[in-house]
Backbone as CSV, one residue per row, in Angstrom:
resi,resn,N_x,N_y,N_z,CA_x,CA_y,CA_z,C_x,C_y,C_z
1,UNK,-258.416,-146.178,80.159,-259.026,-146.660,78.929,-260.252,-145.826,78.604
2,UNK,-259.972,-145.426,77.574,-261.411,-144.405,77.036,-262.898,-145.244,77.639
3,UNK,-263.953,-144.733,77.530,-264.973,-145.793,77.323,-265.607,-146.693,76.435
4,UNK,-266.576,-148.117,76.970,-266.699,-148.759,75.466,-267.801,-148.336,74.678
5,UNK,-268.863,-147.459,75.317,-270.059,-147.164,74.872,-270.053,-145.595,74.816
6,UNK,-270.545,-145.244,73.954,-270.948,-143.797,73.438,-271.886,-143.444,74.087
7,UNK,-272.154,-141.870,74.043,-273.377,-140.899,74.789,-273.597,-140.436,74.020
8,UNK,-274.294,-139.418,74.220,-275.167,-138.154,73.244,-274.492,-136.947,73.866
9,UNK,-274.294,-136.531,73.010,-273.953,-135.059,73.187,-274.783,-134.260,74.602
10,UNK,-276.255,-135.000,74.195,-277.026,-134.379,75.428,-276.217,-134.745,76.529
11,UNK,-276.782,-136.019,76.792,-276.269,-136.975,77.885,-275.059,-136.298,78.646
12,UNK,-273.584,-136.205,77.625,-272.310,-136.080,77.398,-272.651,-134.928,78.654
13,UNK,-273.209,-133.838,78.118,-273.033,-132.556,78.697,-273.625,-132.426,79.931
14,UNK,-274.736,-133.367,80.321,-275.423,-133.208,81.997,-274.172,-133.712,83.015
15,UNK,-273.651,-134.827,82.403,-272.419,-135.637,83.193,-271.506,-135.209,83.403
16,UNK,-270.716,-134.752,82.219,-270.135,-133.585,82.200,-268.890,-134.961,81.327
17,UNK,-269.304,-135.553,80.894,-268.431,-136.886,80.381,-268.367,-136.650,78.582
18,UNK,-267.552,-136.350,77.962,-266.945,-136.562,76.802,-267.241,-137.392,75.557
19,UNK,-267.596,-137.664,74.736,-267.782,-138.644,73.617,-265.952,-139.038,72.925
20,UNK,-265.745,-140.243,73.005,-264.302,-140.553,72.760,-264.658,-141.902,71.395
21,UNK,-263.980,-140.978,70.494,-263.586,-141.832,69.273,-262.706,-142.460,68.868
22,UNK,-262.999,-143.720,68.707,-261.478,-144.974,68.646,-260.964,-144.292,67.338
23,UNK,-261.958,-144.486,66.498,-261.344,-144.387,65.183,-262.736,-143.827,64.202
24,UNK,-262.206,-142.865,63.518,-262.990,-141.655,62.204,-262.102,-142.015,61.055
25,UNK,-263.042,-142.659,59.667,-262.507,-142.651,58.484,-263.330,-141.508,57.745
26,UNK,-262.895,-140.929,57.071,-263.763,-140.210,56.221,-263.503,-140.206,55.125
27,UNK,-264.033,-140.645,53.854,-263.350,-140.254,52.538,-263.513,-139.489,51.985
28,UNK,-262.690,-139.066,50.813,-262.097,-138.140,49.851,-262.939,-137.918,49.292
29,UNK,-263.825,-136.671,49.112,-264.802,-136.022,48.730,-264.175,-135.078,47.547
30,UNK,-264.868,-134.975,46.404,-265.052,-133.693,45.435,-265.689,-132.326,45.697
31,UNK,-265.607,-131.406,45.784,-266.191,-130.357,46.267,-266.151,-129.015,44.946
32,UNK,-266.708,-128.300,45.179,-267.050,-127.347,43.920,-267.501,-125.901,45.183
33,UNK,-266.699,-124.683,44.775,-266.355,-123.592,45.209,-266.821,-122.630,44.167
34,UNK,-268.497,-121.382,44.610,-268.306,-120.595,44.190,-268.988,-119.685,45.062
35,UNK,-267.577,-118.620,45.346,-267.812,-117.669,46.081,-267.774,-115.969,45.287
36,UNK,-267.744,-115.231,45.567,-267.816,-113.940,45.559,-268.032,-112.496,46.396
37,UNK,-267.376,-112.496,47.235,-267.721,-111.465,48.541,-268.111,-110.055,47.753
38,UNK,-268.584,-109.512,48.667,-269.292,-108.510,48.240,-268.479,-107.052,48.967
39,UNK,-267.690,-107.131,49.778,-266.923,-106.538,50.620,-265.573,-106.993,50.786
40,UNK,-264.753,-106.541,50.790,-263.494,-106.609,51.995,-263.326,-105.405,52.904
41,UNK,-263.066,-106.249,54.216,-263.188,-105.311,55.329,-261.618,-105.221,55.187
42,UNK,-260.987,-104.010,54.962,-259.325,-103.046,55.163,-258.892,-103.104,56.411
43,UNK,-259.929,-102.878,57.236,-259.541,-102.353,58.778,-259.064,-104.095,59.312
44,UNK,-259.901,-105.207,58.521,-259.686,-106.128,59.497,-258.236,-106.906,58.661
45,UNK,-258.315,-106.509,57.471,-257.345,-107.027,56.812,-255.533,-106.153,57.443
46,UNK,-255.791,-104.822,57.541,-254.739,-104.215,57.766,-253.807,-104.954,59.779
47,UNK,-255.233,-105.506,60.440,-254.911,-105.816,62.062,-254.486,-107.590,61.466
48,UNK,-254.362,-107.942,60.281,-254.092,-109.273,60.349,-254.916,-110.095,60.300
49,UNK,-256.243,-110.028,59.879,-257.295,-111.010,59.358,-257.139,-111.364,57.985
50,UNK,-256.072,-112.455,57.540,-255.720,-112.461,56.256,-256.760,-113.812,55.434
51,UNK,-257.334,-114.043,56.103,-258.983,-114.130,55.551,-259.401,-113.364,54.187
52,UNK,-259.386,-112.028,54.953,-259.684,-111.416,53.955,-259.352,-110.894,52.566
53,UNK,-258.482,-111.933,52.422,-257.473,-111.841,51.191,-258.277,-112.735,50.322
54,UNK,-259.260,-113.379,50.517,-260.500,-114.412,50.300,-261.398,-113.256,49.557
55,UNK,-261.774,-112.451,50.003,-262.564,-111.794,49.429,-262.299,-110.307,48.472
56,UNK,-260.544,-110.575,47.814,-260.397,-109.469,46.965,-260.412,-111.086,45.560
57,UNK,-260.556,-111.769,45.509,-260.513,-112.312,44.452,-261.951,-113.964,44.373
58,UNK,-262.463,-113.688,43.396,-263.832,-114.386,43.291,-263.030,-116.004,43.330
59,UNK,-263.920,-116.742,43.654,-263.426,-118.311,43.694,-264.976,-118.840,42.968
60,UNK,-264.333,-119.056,41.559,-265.738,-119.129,40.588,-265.378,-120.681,39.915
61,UNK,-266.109,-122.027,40.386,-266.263,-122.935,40.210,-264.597,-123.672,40.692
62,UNK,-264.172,-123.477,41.585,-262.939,-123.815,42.578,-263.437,-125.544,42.517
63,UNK,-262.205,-126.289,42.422,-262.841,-127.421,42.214,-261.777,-128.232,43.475
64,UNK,-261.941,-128.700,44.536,-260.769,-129.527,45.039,-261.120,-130.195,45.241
65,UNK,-260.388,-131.269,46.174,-260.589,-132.670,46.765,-260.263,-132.798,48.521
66,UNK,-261.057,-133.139,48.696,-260.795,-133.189,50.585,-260.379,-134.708,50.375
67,UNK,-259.323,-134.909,51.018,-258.379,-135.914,51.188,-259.159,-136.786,52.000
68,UNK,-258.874,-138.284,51.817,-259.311,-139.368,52.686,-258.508,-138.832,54.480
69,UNK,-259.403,-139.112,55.002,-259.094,-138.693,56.556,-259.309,-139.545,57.363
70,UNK,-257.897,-140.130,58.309,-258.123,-141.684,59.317,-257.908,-140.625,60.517
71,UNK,-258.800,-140.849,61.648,-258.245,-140.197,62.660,-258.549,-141.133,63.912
72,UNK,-257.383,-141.737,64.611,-257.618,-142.395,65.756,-257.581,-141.573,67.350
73,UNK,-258.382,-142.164,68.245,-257.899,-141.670,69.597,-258.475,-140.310,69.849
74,UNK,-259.737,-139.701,69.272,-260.362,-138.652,69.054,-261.460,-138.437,70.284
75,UNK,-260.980,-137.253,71.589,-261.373,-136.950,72.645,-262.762,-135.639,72.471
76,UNK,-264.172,-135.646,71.810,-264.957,-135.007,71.749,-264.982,-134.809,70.252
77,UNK,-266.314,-134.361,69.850,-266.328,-134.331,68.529,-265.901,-133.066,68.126
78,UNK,-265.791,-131.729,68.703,-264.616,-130.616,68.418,-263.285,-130.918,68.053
79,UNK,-262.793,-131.688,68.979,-261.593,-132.258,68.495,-261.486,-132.843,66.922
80,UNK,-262.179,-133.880,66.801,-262.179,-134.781,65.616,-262.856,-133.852,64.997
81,UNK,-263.623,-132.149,64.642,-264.509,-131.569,63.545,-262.699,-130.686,63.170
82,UNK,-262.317,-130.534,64.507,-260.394,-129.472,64.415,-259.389,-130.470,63.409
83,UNK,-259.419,-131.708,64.108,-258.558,-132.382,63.531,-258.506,-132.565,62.087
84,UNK,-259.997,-133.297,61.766,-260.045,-133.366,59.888,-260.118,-131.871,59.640
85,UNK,-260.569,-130.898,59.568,-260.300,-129.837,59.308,-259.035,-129.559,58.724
86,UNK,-257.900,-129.587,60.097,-256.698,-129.595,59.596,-255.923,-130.095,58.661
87,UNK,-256.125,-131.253,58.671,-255.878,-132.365,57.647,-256.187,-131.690,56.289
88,UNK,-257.234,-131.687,56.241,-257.828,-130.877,54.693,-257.062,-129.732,54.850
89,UNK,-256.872,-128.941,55.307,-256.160,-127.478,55.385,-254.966,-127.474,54.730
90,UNK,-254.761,-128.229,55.255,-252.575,-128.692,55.229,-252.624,-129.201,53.722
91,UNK,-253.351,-130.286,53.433,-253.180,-130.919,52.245,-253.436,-130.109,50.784
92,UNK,-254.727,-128.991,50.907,-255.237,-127.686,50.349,-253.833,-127.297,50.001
93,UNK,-253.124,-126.546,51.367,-251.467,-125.626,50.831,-250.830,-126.472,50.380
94,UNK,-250.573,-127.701,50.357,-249.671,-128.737,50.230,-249.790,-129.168,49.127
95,UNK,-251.029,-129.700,48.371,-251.315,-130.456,46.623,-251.887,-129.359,46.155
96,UNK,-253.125,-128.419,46.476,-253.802,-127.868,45.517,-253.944,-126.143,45.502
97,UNK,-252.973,-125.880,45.854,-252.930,-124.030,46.019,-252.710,-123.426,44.753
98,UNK,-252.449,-124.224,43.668,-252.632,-124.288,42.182,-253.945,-123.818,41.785
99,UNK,-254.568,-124.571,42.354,-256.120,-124.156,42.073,-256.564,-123.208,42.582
100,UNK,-256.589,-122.865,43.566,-257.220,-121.228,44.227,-256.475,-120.563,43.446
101,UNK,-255.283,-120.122,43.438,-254.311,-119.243,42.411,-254.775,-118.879,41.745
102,UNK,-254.963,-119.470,40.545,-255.265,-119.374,39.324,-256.873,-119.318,39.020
């Protein structure tokens, strides 16, 4: 059974003991995107950093939505920062790749 009481990150790390999350709601946020790189690196784009496909085209007032996010059973807060991450990632290619596109 996970534990019932939380630590600190400090704490977490002298013990060498984990922070374990029953349950992370997060809601669905509006967000507003404006980027413009000033570079693309070729060399890193040509070895497969397709990242950098980010920075041949400006993202000038990009508007999306980060999806409501339930995450149960969440072992360190890396985990649960990977997990919603993903979530938003997936849902990005999945509803709104319309919007970067264009």
């Amino acid at each position: 059974n996970p534990p019932t009481t939380s630590i600190s990150s400090e704490e977490g790390s002298k013990t060498g003991q984990r922070m374990y999350f029953q349950c992370i709601s997060i809601a669905s946020t509006d967000i507003k995107i404006d980027y413009r790189a000033s570079t693309v690196n070729l060399r890193a784009l040509q070895s497969g950093d397709y990242m950098q496909l980010l920075n041949l085209m400006p993202l000038d007032g990009l508007a999306l939505t980060l999806k409501h996010v339930k995450i149960n059973g969440c072992d360190g807060l890396s985990e649960c920062v990977d997990r919603t991450v993903q979530a938003w990632v997936t849902d990005i290619y999945s509803h709104q790749m319309y919007r970067v596109v264009s």
